[in-house]
N, C-alpha and C positions, 0 to 999 in steps of 0.2 A: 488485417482482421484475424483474433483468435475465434476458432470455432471448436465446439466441443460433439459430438455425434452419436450419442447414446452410450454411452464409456462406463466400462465396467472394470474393475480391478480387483479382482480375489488372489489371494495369495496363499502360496504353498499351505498346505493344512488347510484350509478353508474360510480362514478368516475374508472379510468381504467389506473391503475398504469404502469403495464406490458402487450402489446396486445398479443405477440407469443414468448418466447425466448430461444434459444436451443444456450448452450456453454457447451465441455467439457476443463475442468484443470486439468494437470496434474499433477500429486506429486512432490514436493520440486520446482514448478513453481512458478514465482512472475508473476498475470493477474492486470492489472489493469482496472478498469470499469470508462471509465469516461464519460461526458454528463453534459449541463447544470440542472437547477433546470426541474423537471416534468420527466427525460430522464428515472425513476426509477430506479437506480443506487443502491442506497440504500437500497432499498426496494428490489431487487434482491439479493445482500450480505446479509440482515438479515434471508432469507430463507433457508439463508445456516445452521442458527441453529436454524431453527423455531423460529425466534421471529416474523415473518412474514408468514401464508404457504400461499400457490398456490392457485386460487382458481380452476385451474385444471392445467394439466401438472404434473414432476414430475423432485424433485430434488433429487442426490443420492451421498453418500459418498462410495466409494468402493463397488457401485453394491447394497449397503443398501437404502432404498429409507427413505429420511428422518424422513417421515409422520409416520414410524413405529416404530421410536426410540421414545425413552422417553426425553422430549424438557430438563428438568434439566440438567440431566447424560448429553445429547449432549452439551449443553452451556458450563457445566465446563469441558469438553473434547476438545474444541475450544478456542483459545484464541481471546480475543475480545477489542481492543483499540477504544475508540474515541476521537471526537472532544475535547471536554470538561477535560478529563479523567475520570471522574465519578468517582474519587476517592472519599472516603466515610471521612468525614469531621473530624470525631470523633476517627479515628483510623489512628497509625503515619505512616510513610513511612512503614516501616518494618511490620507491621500487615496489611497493606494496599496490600502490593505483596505475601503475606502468605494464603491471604485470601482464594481461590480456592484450594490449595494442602490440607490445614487445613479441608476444608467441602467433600474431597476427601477421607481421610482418613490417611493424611501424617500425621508425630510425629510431633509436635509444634518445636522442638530442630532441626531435620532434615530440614524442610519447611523454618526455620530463617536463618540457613546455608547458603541455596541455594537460598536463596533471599538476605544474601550480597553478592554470586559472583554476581547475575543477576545484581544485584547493578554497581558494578565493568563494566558487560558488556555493560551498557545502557551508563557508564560514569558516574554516583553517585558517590558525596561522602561517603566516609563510615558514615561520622560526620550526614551526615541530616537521617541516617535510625532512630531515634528517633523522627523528624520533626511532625508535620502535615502539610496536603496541605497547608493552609493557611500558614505557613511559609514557601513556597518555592516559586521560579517563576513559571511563566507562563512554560518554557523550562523544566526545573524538573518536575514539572509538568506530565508534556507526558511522561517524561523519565520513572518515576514510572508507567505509563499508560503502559509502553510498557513492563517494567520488570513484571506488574502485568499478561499481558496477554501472558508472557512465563510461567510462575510461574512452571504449571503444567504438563511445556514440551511439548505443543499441535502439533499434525500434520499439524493442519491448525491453521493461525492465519487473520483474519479478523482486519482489518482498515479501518474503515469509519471517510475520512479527519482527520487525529489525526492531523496533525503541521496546519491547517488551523488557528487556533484563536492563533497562535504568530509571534512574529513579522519576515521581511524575512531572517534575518541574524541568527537566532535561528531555524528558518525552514530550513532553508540551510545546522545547521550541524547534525538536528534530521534526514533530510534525507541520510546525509553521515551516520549515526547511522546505518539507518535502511541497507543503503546497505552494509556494514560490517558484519551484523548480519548476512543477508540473505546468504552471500559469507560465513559464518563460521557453520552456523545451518540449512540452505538449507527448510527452513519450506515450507508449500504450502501458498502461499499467494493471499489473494483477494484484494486488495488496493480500496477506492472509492474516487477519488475527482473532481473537477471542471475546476483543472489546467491541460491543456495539457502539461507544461514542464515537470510537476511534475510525472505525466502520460507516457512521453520519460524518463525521470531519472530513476525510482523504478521500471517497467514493462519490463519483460522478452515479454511479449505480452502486449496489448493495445486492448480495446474495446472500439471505441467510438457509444455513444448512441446517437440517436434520442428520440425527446418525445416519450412515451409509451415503452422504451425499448426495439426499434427496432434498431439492429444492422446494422449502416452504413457502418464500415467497422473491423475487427479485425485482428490484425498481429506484427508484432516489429517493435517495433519503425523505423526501416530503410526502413522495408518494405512499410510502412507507407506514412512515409516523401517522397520517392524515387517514389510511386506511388495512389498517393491519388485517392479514388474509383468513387470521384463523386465532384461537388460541396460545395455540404455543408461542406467534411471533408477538402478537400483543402483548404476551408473560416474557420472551427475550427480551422483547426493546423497549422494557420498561415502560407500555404508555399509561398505564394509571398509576405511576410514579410523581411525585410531587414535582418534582425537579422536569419532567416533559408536559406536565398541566399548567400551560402558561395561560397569562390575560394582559391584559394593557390595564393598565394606572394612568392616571393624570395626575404628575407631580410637575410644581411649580412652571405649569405652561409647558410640558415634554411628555411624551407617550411612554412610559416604562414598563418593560413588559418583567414581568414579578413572576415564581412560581407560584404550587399551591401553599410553600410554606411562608409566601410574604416576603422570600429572597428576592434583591435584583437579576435579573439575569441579563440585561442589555437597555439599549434605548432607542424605540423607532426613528428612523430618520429616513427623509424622501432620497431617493439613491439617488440622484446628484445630488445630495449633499457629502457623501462617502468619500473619504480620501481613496488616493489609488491603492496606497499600502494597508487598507484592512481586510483580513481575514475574509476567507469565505463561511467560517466559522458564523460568524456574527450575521449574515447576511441569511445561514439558514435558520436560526435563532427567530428573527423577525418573521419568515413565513410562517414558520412551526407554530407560530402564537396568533394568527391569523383563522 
């Protein structure tokens, strides 16, 4: 379990990241934090492995309170994705996801292994574990980012906006990626981005932020949509938006649930009738229109 303890972070000059913030997560939970630019978003996920600390309050992994851990040992215990990937320019795919087990103490032979299945699981080809970034796309890219930040097998894995800088048809199946994984390896996950769909997709729970990292309101995504706390969140998460104002249709003998603009957006079906590979995407879809 991550827990958060009334966490505050103001920084040299004065500026004042985080004013008061207490969340706890659970293990093998997918939280997502999301909030525009200033909400400290980011800067709350990085506390999680001290790249960031408190400047009072208190952040804890299993009752351990971070401040006491040793920041290295905890970073490469954590896995950690971004934006960008930060894959290192000069080392290929395959030395690229090895990287943390190898400064761990894993065998080189072992660490290559299990960096082509992660390969396999992220959806690499075997052919680019030779590659360097530069010869991959944008989409591979992450993908490496994200087999890098399993490598080590971590409990938690931290994503701050990793599919943000590609395009949406690439971000669309990095995030089927990620929920696949998540439904197969159960990690704890922190997610941070800006998009509230993206926020309803990947979130077991939702936080969304106010500037200074005050929480407006946090819950699941239905809980959410079904009853927004206040203002502001009902004006973030779009609910009097055409595209979240759904109804059920009756076309040709099938429950179609339509927005307000007369779009499709899915089709009811009794869940045993659901294949095992569909989305949890479409599964929230149906409640939301409920």
């Amino acid at each position: 379990m991550i827990g958060f303890e009334n966490v505050r972070k103001e920084y040299p000059g004065g500026t004042l990241a985080v004013q008061d913030f207490s969340l706890e997560i659970a293990s093998h939970e997918s939280v997502v934090l999301v909030g525009t630019s200033g909400s400290g978003k980011t800067t709350l996920m990085r506390m999680i492995n001290r790249m960031v600390d408190p400047t009072s309050g208190r952040v804890h992994i299993d009752g351990d309170d971070v401040t006491s851990l040793d920041p290295v040992q905890l970073r490469r215990s954590i896995g950690y994705v971004m934006q960008a990937s930060g894959l290192l320019p000069h080392r290929t795919v395959l030395d690229n996801i090895t990287t943390v087990p190898v400064l761990r103490g894993t065998a080189k032979r072992e660490a290559r292994t299990h960096a082509h299945e992660l390969m396999e699981i992220v959806g690499l080809d075997a052919a680019l574990a030779e590659r360097y970034p530069s010869q991959l796309s944008g989409g591979q890219q992450q993908r490496v980012g994200v087999a890098r930040g399993l490598a080590a097998d971590p409990n938690i894995l931290l994503m701050d906006e990793p599919f943000g800088a590609v395009d949406p048809i690439v971000r669309a199946e990095l995030q089927r990626e990620l929920q696949h994984l998540q439904r197969d390896l159960r990690k704890t996950i922190v997610f941070v981005t800006h998009d509230i769909d993206e926020a309803f997709l990947l979130g077991d729970r939702v936080a969304i932020l106010r500037p200074g990292g005050i929480i407006a309101q946090v819950g699941t995504p239905q809980e959410i949509l079904a009853d927004p706390a206040d203002d502001f969140v009902s004006s973030f998460v779009g609910a009097d938006r055409g595209a979240r104002t759904l109804h059920v249709e009756r076309v040709d003998g099938r429950d179609v649930v339509v927005d307000a603009d007369g779009r499709p957006a899915g089709v009811l079906a009794a869940s045993g009738d659901r294949s095992a590979g569909e989305g949890a995407a479409d599964g929230r879809t149906r409640e939301r229109s409920s």
